[in-house]
N, C-alpha and C positions, 0 to 999 in steps of 0.2 A: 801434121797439126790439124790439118781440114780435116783429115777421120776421127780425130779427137772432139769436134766442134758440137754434135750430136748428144753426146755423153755430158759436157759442158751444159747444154742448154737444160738439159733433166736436171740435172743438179742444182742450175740453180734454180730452176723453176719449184724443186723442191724448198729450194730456200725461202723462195717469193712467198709461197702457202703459206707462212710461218709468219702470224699479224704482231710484229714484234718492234711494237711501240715502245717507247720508254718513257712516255709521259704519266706524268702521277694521271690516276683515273680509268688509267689502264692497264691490265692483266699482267702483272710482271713475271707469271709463271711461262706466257710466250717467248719472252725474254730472254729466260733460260734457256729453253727451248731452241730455239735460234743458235743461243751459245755451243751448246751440245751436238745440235747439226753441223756447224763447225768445225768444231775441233774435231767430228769423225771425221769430215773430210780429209782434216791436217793429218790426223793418224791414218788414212788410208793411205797418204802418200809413200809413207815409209823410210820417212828419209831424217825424218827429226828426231835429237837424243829424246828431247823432252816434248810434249803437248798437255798442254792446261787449263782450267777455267779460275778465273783470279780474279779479285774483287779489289776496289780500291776504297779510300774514302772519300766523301765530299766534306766542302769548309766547314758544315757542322757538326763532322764526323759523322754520317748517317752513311750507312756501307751504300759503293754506287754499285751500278747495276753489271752483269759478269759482262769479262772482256775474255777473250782466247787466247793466249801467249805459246808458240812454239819456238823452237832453239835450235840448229845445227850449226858446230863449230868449224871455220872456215881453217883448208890445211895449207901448207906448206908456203905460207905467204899471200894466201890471195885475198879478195878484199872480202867484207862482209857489207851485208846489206839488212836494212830492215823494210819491212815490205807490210805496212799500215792498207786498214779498209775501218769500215763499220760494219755491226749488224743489224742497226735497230732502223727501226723506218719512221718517214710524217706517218700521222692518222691520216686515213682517207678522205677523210672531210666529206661534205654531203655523196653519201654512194650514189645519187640520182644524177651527178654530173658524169658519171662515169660510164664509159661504152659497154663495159666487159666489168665484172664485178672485180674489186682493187686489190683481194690478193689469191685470185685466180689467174696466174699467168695465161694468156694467149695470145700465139702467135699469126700475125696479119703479114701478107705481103702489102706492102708500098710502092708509088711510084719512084723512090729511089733505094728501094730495098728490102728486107721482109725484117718485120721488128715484134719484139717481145711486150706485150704489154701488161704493166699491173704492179704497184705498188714496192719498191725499189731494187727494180729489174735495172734502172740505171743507179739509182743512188742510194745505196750501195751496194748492194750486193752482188754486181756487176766487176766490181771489184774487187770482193772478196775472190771472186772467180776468176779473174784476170790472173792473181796470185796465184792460183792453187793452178790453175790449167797451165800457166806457165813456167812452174814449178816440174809439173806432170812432162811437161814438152822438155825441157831441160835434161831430167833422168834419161828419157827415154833416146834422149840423142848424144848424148857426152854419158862415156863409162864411168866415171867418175869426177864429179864437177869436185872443183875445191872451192867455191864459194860458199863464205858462211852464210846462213839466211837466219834469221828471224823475222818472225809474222806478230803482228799487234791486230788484233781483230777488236773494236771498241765495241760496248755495246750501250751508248750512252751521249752519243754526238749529235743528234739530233733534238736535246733534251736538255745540251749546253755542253758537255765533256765536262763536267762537273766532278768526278773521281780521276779527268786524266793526268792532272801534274802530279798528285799522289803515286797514281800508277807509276808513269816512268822513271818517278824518284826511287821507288821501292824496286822497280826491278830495271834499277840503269845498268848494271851491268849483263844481265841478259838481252838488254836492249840496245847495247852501244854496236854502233854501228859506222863505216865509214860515208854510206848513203841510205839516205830513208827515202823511200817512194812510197808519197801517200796519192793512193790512186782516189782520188775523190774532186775531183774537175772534169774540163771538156776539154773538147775539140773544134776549131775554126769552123770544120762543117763535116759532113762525111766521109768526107773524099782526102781529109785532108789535115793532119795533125797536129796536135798542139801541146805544148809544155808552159806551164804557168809561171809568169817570173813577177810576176806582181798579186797582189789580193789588198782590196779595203778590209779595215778593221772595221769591227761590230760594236753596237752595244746596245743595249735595252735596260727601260724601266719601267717602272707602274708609277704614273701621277694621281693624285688624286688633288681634284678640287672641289670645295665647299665651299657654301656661300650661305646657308640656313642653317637651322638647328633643326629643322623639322619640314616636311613637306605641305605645302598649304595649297588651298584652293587657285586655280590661274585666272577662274573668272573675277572673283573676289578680290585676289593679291597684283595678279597680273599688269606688268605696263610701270608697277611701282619699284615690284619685289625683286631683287635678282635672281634668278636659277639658274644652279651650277651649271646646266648644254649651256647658255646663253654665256657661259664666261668661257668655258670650253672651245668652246667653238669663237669665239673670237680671239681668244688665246693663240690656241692652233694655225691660225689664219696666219698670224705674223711670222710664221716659222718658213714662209716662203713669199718671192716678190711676184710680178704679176704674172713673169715668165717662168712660173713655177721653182726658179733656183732657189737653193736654200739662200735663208738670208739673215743667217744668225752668225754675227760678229763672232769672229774665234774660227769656225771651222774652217781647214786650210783647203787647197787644193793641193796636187802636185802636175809640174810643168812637164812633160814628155811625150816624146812622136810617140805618134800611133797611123797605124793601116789604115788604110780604104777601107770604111763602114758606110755604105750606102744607109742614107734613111728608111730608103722602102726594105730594107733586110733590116733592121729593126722593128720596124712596122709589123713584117710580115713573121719575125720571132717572138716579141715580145705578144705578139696580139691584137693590135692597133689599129683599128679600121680608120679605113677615109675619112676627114673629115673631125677624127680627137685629134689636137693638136701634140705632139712630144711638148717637154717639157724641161728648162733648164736652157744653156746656151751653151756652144762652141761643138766641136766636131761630135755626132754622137757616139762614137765609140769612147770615148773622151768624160765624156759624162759619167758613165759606168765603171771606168777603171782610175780615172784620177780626181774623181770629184766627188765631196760629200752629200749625202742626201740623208732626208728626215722622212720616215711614213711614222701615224699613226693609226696600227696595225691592228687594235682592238679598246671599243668603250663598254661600258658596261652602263647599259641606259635601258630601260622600261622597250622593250620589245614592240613592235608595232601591235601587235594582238593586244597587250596586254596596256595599250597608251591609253590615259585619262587626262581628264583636265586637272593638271596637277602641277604644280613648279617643282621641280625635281631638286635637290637638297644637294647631293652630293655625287660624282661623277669620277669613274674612275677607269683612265686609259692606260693603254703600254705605247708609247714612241720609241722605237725602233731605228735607230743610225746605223749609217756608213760611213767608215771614216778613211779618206785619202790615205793612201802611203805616203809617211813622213811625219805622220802625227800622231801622237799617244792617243790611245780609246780614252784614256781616264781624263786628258786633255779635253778632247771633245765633249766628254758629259760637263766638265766643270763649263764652257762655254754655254749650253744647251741650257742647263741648269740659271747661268745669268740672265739667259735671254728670258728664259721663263719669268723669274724675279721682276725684270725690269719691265714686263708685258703684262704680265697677270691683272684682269681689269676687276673693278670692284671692288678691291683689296680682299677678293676672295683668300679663302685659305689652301696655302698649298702644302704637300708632303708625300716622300718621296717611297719607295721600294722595290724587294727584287731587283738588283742591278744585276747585270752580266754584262763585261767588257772581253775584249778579245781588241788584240795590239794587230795594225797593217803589217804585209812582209813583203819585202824585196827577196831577190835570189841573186847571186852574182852568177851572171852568163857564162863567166871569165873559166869555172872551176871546172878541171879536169871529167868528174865525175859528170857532171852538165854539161858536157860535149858528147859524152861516150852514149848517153840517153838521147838527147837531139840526134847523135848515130844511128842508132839504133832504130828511131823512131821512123826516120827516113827510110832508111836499109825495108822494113816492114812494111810499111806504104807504100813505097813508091813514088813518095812528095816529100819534099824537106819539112821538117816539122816549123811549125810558126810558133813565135814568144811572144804570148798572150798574157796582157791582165784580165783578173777577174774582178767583178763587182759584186760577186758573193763573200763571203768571208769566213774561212778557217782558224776561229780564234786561238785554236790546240798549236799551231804552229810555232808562234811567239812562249810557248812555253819548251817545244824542241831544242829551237834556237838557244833558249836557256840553258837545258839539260845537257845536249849534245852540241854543243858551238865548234864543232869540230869536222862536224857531219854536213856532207851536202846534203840539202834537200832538196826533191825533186818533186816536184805536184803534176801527177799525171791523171787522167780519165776513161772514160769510156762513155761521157755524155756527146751530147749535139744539142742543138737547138730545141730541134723537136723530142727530145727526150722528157720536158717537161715535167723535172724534178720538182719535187713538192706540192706538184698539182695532181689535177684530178686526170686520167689517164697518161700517166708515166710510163716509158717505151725506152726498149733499147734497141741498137741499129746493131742486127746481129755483122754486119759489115766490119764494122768497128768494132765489134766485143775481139773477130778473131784477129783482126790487124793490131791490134793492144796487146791480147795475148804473145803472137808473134814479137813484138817488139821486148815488151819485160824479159822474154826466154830467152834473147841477142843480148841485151843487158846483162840477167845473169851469169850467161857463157863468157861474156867480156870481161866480168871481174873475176872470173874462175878462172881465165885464161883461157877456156876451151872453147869451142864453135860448134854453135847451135843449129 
């Protein structure tokens, strides 16, 4: 499998070149693009009846963006597995924060290891290649594996999985599976593995608040007149207490142990120099995986350049949730939504758009199939795998859960800390891409019955 690692890194670095955004505003022919490099790969392997590009719809029926569907039927009893990534990536956001241009792969040694850098080298398409390479390791060591596979390659998760319940409805029977491994999480740290049994649910909207009909002068109106920043922003203020907690009646927490998280490794992950205080209370790892939190994430206000003496009329942000495992998303916005109501100062005008909710998920530890990955995961390391919650959130799961209630799922990665997903230079720990690999090929050989 180390002589394979080389071949690996080209390929995906090939994949990284490929600026395959899926946000409106952006080239959707990359998209494609992306989609097609793919599925060569799937067809290069040689092992699938079928490999496809398939398109689903979104809730206003507007076709979503291509996904990759491949299919091999599992023989004589053994299990089948579906084996989930993405292909689409964040926009790079300002290229000036960035070391190495964002989708130029290049690779750096580190002091703990040599890592890939440039635009979703970790998220996703680290992923995608964890599949395919561990797939490739699989053939080349068992003559004949009987595990069935299929591979769901999205190409739209970053953008909301907006065409995903469609998709799996339309092609559940291609996609039924006894275990889904969606490789799109971390890891405890480099050294050392992780399998996800927790995740907050999401959700986002656009407010908008008004307070004029019209924008007037602030030297003239000003001190009398309200403008909508000035209701905004005192609005927003009450959405947390001093110690930064949320503090909007309704959103829950959930109660459960959690590990050793020093503060200063928080600190030193999330960014946090000496001297800004954390925010919120109780253990920090704790904060992240069982507690809900409110950013607002974007305003749309008169630009510094473009500021005048003006009271600005109308004011339109997205508040962006986390919501604890144990509690509906849809739950949490009707909460979010009261506080708003009952806060809104001025008797400004409020309303509402663009929602996207995405449900928390639990995993049960207990299930067969979630033993033999925690196996596996170990066996390939050489450290026990750790059961980690996440503070990010995979809203597409809660629709798994729905479609396949039958199916374990298993959330696995090939992030770290320093891998710095959705930011401006994103990296992967080539350490970890091959110890991931390794681990999914013990998996698959497990449910084929063979050894990898």
């Amino acid at each position: 499998m180390q002589a394979g690692l080389p071949a690996t890194i080209a390929e995906l670095s090939r994949l990284v070149r490929i600026p395959s955004v899926a946000f409106e505003g952006f080239d959707p022919a990359r998209v494609e693009e992306s989609a097609e490099a793919v599925a060569e790969l799937l067809r290069g392997l040689g092992c699938f009846e079928t490999v496809s590009i398939e398109r689903a719809s979104q809730p206003d029926g507007t076709p979503g963006r291509p996904a990759v569907l491949a299919r091999r039927p599992a023989r004589d009893g053994a299990r089948t597995v579906l084996l989930y990534a993405h292909h689409d990536v964040q926009p790079p956001g300002d290229e000036a924060d960035w070391d190495t241009p964002p989708y130029e792969p290049v690779l750096k040694p580190t002091e703990h290891g040599d890592r890939l850098y440039g635009r979703g080298t970790a998220d996703d398409k680290a992923g995608i290649m964890t599949h395919v390479a561990a797939i490739r390791a699989l053939l080349e060591t068992v003559d004949d594996p009987g595990v069935g596979i299929s591979v769901f390659v999205e190409g739209e998760e970053e953008a909301g999985s907006l065409s995903f319940k469609d998709f799996i409805v339309r092609h559940r029977e291609a996609l039924q599976a006894d275990a889904i491994v969606v490789a799109d999480s971390g890891n405890w740290d480099v050294d050392t593995p992780a399998i996800t049994v927790g995740l907050r649910g999401n959700f986002k909207f656009r407010v908008t608040i008004r307070t004029l009909e019209h924008a007037s002068h602030s030297g003239m109106y000003g001190g009398a007149v309200p403008d909508a920043t000035l209701a905004a922003i005192k609005l927003f203020a009450t959405f947390w207490d001093e110690d930064g907690a949320v503090a909007v009646e309704g959103l829950h927490s959930r109660v459960a142990a959690v590990p050793d998280y020093a503060e200063s490794r928080l600190r030193a992950e999330g960014g946090v120099p000496e001297g800004v205080a954390l925010i919120g209370r109780g253990a920090p790892i704790d904060r992240i995986w069982n507690q809900p939190a409110l950013t607002v994430t974007g305003m749309d206000l008169p630009s510094v350049v473009n500021a005048s003496n003006t009271l600005t009329p109308v004011v339109t942000a997205v508040v962006s949730g986390r919501v604890a495992p144990g509690q509906r998303a849809a739950d949490a916005v009707a909460a979010v939504q009261a506080h708003i109501a009952a806060h809104t100062p001025f008797g400004a005008q409020v309303s509402y758009s663009h929602f996207e909710l995405g449900d928390p998920f639990l995993v049960d530890p207990d299930g067969e199939l979630f033993r033999a990955a925690k196996d596996a995961m170990t066996q390939a390391w050489g450290r026990e795998a750790v059961e980690i919650g996440v503070g990010g959130s995979i809203p597409f799961i809660a629709d798994l859960v729905e479609v396949f209630p039958e199916a374990q799922i298993l959330i696995t990665g090939v992030e770290d800390a320093d891998s710095r997903a959705h930011s401006p230079n994103e990296s992967l720990h080539l350490g970890v891409l091959r110890r991931a690999i390794l681990a999914e090929a013990l998996l698959l050989a497990s449910l084929g019955g063979g050894a990898a």
